[in-house]
Legacy VTK file of the C-alpha trace (Angstrom):
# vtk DataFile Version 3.0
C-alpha trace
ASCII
DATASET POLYDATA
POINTS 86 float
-14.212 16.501 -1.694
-15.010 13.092 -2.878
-14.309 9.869 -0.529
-10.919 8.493 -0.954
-11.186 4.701 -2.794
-10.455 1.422 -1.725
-6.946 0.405 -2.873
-5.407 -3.287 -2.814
-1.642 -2.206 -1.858
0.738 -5.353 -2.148
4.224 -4.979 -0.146
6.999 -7.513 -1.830
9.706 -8.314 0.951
13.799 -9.239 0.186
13.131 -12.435 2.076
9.963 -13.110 -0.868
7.177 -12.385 1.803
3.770 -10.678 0.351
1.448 -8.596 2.755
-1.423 -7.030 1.522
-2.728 -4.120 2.794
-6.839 -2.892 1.989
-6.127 0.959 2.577
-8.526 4.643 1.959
-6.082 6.718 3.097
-5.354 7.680 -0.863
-7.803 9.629 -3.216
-6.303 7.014 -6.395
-3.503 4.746 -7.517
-1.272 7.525 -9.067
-1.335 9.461 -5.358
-0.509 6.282 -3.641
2.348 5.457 -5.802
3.699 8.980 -4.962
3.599 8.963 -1.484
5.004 5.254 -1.257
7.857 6.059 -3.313
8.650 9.609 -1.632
8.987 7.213 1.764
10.462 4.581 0.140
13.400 7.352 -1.680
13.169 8.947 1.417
13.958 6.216 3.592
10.796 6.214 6.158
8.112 4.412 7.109
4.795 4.424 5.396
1.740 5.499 7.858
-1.278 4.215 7.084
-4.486 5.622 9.090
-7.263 3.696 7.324
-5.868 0.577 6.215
-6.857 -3.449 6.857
-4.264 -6.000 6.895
-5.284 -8.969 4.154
-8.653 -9.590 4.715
-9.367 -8.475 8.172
-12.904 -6.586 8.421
-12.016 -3.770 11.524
-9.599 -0.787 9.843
-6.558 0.839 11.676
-4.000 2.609 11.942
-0.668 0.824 10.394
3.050 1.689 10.345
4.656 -0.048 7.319
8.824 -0.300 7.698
9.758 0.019 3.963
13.015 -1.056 4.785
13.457 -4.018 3.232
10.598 -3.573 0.660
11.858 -4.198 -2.842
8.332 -4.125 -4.834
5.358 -2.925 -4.358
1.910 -3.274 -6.336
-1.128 -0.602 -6.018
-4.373 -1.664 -7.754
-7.776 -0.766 -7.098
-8.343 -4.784 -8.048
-7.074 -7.392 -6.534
-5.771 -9.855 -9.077
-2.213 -11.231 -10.145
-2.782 -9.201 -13.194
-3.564 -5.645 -11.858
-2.072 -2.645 -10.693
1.533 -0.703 -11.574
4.660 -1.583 -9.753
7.512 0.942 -8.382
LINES 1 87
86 0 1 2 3 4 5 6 7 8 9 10 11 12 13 14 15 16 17 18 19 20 21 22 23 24 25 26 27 28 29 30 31 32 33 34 35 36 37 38 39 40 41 42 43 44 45 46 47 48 49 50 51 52 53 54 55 56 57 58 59 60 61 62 63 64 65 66 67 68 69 70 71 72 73 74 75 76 77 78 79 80 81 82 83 84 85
């Protein structure tokens, strides 16, 4: 089984915050998308187990409320221009 790849995952907020998350815990951007819209339609949190916040070098676990997530970008880039939205 191949390593999972580096994904740039970019969480919009209602109140116009950004975070960006550096995560390998998916094996490409369609399977991301998937599971971040099954917990966003599903109403849940998104866990995370080998994810950086920004550009922070050590990786961790991270819980990710979707709550009050209204967009959210997956790109193996990270660039304005890249990646599919939800």
């Amino acid at each position: 089984m191949p390593d999972n790849c580096v994904l740039i995952i970019r969480f919009h907020s209602l109140n116009g915050e950004d975070i960006s998350m550096i995560s390998k815990d998916f094996d490409g951007e369609q399977g991301a998308l998937e599971v971040i819209a099954r917990a966003l339609d599903e109403q849940r949190s998104l866990v995370l187990t080998r994810a950086r916040y920004d550009r922070e070098t050590e990786t961790n676990g991270v819980v990710i409320n979707l709550a009050n997530v209204v967009l959210v970008r997956v790109s193996k880039t990270d660039s304005a221009e890249a990646g599919q939205y939800l």
